[in-house]
Each structure stands twice: as structure tokens, then as C-alpha cells.
C-alpha positions in Angstrom: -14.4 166.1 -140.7 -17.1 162.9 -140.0 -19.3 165.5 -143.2 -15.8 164.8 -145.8 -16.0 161.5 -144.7 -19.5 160.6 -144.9 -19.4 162.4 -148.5 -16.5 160.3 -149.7 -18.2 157.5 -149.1 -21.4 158.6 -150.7 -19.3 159.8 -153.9 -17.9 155.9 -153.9 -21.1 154.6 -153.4 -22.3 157.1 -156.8 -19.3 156.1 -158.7 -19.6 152.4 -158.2 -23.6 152.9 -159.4 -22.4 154.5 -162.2 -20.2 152.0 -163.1 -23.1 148.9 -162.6 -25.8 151.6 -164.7 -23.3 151.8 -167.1 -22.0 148.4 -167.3 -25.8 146.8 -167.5 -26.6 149.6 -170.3 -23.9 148.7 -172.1 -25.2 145.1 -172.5 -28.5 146.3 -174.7 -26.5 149.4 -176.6 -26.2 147.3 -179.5 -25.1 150.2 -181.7 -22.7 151.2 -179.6 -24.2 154.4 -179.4 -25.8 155.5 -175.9 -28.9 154.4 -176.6 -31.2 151.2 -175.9 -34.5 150.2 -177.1 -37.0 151.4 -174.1 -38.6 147.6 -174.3 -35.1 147.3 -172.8 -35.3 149.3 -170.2 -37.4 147.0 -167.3 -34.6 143.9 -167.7 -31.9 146.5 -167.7 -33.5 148.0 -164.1 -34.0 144.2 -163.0 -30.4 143.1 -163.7 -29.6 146.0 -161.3 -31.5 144.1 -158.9 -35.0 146.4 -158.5 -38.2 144.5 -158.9 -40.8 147.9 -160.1 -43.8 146.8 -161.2 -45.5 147.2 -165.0 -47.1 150.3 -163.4 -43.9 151.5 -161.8 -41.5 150.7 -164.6 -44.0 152.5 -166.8 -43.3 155.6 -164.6 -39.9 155.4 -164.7 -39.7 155.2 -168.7 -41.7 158.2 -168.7 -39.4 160.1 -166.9 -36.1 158.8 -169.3 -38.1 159.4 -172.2 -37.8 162.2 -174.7 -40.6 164.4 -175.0 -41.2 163.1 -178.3 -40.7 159.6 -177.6 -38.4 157.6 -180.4 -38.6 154.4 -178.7 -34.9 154.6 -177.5 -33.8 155.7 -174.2 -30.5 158.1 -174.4 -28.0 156.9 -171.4 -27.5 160.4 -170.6 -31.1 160.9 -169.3 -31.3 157.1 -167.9 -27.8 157.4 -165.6 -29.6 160.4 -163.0 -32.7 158.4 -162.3 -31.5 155.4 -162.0 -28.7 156.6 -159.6 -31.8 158.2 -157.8 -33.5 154.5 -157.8 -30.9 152.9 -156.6 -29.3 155.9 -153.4 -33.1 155.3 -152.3 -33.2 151.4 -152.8 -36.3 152.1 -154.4 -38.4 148.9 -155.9 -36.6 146.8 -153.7 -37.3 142.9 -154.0 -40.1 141.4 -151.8 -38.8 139.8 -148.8 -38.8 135.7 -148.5 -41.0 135.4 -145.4 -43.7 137.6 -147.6 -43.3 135.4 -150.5 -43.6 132.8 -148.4 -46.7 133.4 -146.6 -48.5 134.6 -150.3 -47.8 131.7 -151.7 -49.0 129.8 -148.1 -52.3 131.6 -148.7 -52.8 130.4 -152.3 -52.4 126.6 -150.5 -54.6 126.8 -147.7 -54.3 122.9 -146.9 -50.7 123.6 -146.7 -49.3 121.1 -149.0 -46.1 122.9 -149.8 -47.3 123.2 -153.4 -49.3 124.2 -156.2 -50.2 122.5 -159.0 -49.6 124.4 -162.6 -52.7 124.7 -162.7 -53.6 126.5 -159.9 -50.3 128.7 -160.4 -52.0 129.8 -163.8 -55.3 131.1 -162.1 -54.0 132.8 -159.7 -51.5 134.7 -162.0 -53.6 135.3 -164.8 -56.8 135.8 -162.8 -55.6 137.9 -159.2 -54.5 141.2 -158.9 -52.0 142.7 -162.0 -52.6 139.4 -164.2 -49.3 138.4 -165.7 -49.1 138.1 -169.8 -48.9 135.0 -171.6 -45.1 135.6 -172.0 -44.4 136.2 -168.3 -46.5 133.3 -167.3 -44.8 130.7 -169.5 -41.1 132.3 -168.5 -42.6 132.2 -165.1 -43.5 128.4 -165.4 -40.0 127.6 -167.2 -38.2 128.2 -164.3 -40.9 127.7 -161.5 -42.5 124.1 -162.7 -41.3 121.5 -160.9 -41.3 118.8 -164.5 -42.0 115.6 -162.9 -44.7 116.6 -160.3 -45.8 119.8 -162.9 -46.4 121.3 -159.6 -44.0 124.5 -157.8 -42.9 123.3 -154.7 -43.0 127.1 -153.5 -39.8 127.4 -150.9 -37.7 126.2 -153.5 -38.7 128.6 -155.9 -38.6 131.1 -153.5 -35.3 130.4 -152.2 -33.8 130.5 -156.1 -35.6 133.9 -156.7 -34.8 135.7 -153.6 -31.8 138.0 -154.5 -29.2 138.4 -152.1 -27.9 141.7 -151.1 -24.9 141.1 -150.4 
């Protein structure tokens, strides 16, 4: 009885994924026609609220693609994986007090910000640099105008998404 039961819930919890996949496709199928442009797929899986990196995202487009890739992504071969992604809350956001203490690293004197500047090196310089187009989205929305600092837990608490 508790197996019908624990599968009824899992079959809700497929169906309502379905419907989010779908419904966040959807958005991007401008032809109306089950298919998106693959440069597509990464803010589709964001808006679905994973955070993969390039690398990671790259992986995943590789599995959605056709063999001969066309530069479209076919819904029918996108809805299994991302299901998959999401039942195993795979690429799941970064937690606040992480974010929080990388960005308390990058200010060592603890000032509770970073100049725009210093946001620049360390995102175009450390670890997977971001491109030009991800840093200035970045700094639209993380640039504080008036200071043209980030006051970090600000930004942090805008970003976080909420599970809920």
C-alpha cells in the first residue's frame, strides 16, 4: 500500500515537471514547432531553477542533441533528461552562506564590498573566467550605481532562489 502511495506521488511530482519543462520550452519554441534553438537551451534549464556550469550545460546539450547536430533541440529528446535533472535536483543553486563566505574571501579587510573593479579581475581572471557578455549582464544587476561597488549580501540575497 505505502509502494502505490509513494508512486502516486512520484508520478505527480513527474507530471508537474513535465508541465514546468514544457511550459519553459514553450517560451523559446518560436515556430511553434517542438523545437528551440540549442543557444536556448542553458536559460531554458536556468528558468527551471538549475545553475550547471558552461562545462555542465555543454554536457547536457550533448546528450539532447541529434547525432548530426542542426542547431535545434527537439522537445521530445529534451523532456527525459531534463526530468532526470530535475527527480535528482541535479545543478542545484549554490547555497547563500557559500556565496557569502566567496565573496568574504575576495574582501579580505572585510569591507562588505567590492569595487567594480575588483569584481572584474576576479571574474575575468579566476577560475572559469566569465565572457564579456556575462560580465556586463553580471554588473547590470550586481553594481551598486552610486558607490559602482557590489555590496555582496545584497546581491546575494536577490540571487539566492528560493525553493519553496
Amino acid at each position: 500500500m505505502a509502494d502505490d502511495k509513494e508512486r502516486e506521488g512520484t508520478d505527480l511530482v513527474v507530471a508537474e515537471y513535465h508541465r514546468k519543462i514544457k511550459e519553459a520550452f514553450e517560451v523559446f519554441d518560436h515556430e511553434a514547432n517542438n523545437t528551440v534553438d540549442v543557444r536556448e537551451i542553458g536559460t531554458i534549464i536556468r528558468s527551471l531553477g538549475c545553475c550547471p556550469s558552461e562545462g555542465e550545460l555543454h554536457d547536457l546539450i550533448a546528450e539532447v542533441e541529434e547525432e548530426e547536430p542542426t542547431g535545434y533541440i527537439r522537445f521530445e529528446k529534451f523532456l527525459p533528461v531534463m526530468t532526470e535533472v530535475l527527480l535528482e535536483r541535479r545543478y542545484r543553486p549554490i547555497p547563500e552562506d557559500t556565496l557569502l563566505r566567496a565573496f568574504e574571501v575576495l574582501d579580505p579587510s572585510k569591507r562588505g564590498f567590492l569595487t567594480k573593479e575588483e569584481l572584474i579581475k576576479c571574474m575575468t581572471e579566476e577560475g572559469e573566467p566569465f565572457s564579456q557578455e556575462e560580465m556586463e549582464e553580471m554588473l547590470s544587476a550586481a553594481i551598486d550605481p552610486e558607490s559602482n561597488s557590489i555590496h555582496y549580501k545584497d546581491y546575494i540575497a536577490m540571487m539566492v532562489v528560493d525553493d519553496s
